[in-house]
C-alpha positions, 0 to 999 in steps of 0.5 A: 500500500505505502508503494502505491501512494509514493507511486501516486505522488509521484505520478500526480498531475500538477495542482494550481495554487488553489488545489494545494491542502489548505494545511500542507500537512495534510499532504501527508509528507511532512511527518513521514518519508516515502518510505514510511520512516519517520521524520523529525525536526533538526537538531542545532546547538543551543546557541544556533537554535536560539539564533534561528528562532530571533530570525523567525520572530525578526521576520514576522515582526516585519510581516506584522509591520509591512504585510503587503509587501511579498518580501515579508511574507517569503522571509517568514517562509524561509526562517522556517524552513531552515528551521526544518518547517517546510510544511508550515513554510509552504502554508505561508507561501500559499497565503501570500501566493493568494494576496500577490499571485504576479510574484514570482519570487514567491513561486521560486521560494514554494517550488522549493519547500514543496520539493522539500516537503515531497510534493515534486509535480506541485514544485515544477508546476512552482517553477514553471509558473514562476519562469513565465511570471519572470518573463520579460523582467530582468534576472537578479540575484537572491538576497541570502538568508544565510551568508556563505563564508565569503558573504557573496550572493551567487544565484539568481531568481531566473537561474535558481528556477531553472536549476532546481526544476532540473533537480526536482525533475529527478523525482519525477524520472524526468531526465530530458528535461532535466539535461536541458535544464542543468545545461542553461542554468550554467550557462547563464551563471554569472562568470565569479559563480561558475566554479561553484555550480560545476560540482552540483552541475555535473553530479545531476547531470551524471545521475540524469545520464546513468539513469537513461543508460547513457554511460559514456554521457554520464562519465564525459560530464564528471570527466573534466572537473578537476580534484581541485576546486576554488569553492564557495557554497558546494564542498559536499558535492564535488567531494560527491563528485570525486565519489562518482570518479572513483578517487574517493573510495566507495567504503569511505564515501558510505561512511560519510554524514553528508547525505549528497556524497553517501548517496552518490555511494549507494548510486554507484553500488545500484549502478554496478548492479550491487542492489543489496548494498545500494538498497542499505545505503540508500535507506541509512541516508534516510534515516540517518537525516532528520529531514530524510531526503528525498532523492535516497526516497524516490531511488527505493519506492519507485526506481524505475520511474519515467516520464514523458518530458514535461512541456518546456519551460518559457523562453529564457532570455539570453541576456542576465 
């Protein structure tokens, strides 16, 4: 019974806004993961906790105080969910959705805590929408709710829809889609930004290709990206990367907490055809995190899944 309700999740057309639950716990999806394990709020220190929490109550403030700005509202959304909150986040951003439905900032915030929260159609129809609300409009960056270390914006509104719809169209086994995707969200990446997206850029695009049975694909895309990297923002997923090259072993990437380089490790047991060890390790990235994670999800309930390529996404302008 559980496989067929993820299967139906997963299959489900796009819901418009008004379609999404009114509480989106009622989806179902923010208690327990696909695969019926339970699922907790995270675990900070005291001093991060407490950080987090005057973050949240700072942004309903200046909700309280300018509410009909969308910006209020998205704030709200986002201290939530790096509290691990998605689903109240989503219900924040259904509201506002509802008072500012042009916003397409709003869109881009909801696609991603309703992937998070594992409703995958009703995160690319975000996307979409949100692209074609962006139409015509310059692309900017994203104000950044946590600064990296060297405190510098590195995504773009257009940019991040486009890259977290191909991310999210893993989910849904929308490979296709998701190449082109991963391909226009780097080439329209600002030139300071680039080593940054080469890792999660060439991971997906790696899974994408293995996935569709595209070997030498997948090992040309991981082929070109050095040992070394001047990175930012994403460590985990060039040593994720590294994984998929085979200069990190796959014992020692099996024991790593970072979900991203485990679950690169199970991958290439499934892809070896070591089902046993792939299955174990896919289920241990699941547990072990609060939040589970929904790529290590959808690989064991439905890891067949396909679909037919989603309608394209709007034109996106070659200028920034």
């Amino acid at each position: 019974m559980r496989r067929a309700i993820c299967a139906l999740l997963l299959a489900t057309a796009a819901p418009a806004a008004a379609e999404l639950p009114a509480n989106a716990v009622e989806a179902g999806s923010c208690d327990r993961s696909l695969i019926g394990t339970p699922l907790r709020l995270p675990q900070f220190s005291a001093a991060t906790q407490k950080r987090l929490e005057q973050d949240l109550e700072g942004a309903r403030a200046m909700l309280r105080i300018a509410p009909d700005r969308p910006e209020s509202h998205f704030w709200v959304a986002r201290r939530l969910s790096y509290l691990g909150r998605f689903c109240e986040s989503v219900d924040v951003l259904t509201a506002a959705i509802a008072q500012f439905p042009e916003s397409y900032e709003l869109r881009r915030y909801r696609g991603r805590k309703l992937a998070r929260s594992r409703q995958f159609e009703a995160a690319l129809a975000d996307y979409r929408e949100g692209l074609r609300l962006m139409a015509g409009k310059p692309d900017h960056f994203e104000p950044d709710g946590i600064a990296n270390r060297v405190g510098i914006t590195l995504g773009t509104y257009r940019g991040n829809m486009i890259y977290y719809h191909a991310q999210t169209s893993f989910a849904v086994g929308d490979y296709r889609t998701m190449l082109a995707g991963l391909r226009t969200a780097f080439d329209m990446t600002w030139p300071f930004a680039k080593n940054d997206l080469v890792p999660p850029i060439a991971y997906w695009t790696y899974l994408a290709h293995r996935k569709l049975g595209e070997h030498d694909a997948a090992r040309a895309a991981i082929a070109q990206v050095p040992a070394e990297l001047d990175l930012i923002e994403n460590a985990a997923y060039h040593q994720a990367v590294k994984v998929m090259q085979g200069r990190i072993p796959l014992a020692e990437a099996a024991a790593s907490k970072d979900p991203n380089v485990k679950f690169a490790a199970a991958m290439e047991h499934r892809f070896a055809g070591r089902e046993a060890e792939a299955t174990r390790l896919l289920r241990e990235i699941v547990v072990e995190n609060a939040q589970g994670h929904w790529p290590a999800e959808v690989e064991l309930v439905a890891p067949d899944r396909r679909a037919a390529q989603a309608p394209p996404l709007p034109d996106v302008p070659a200028e920034r």
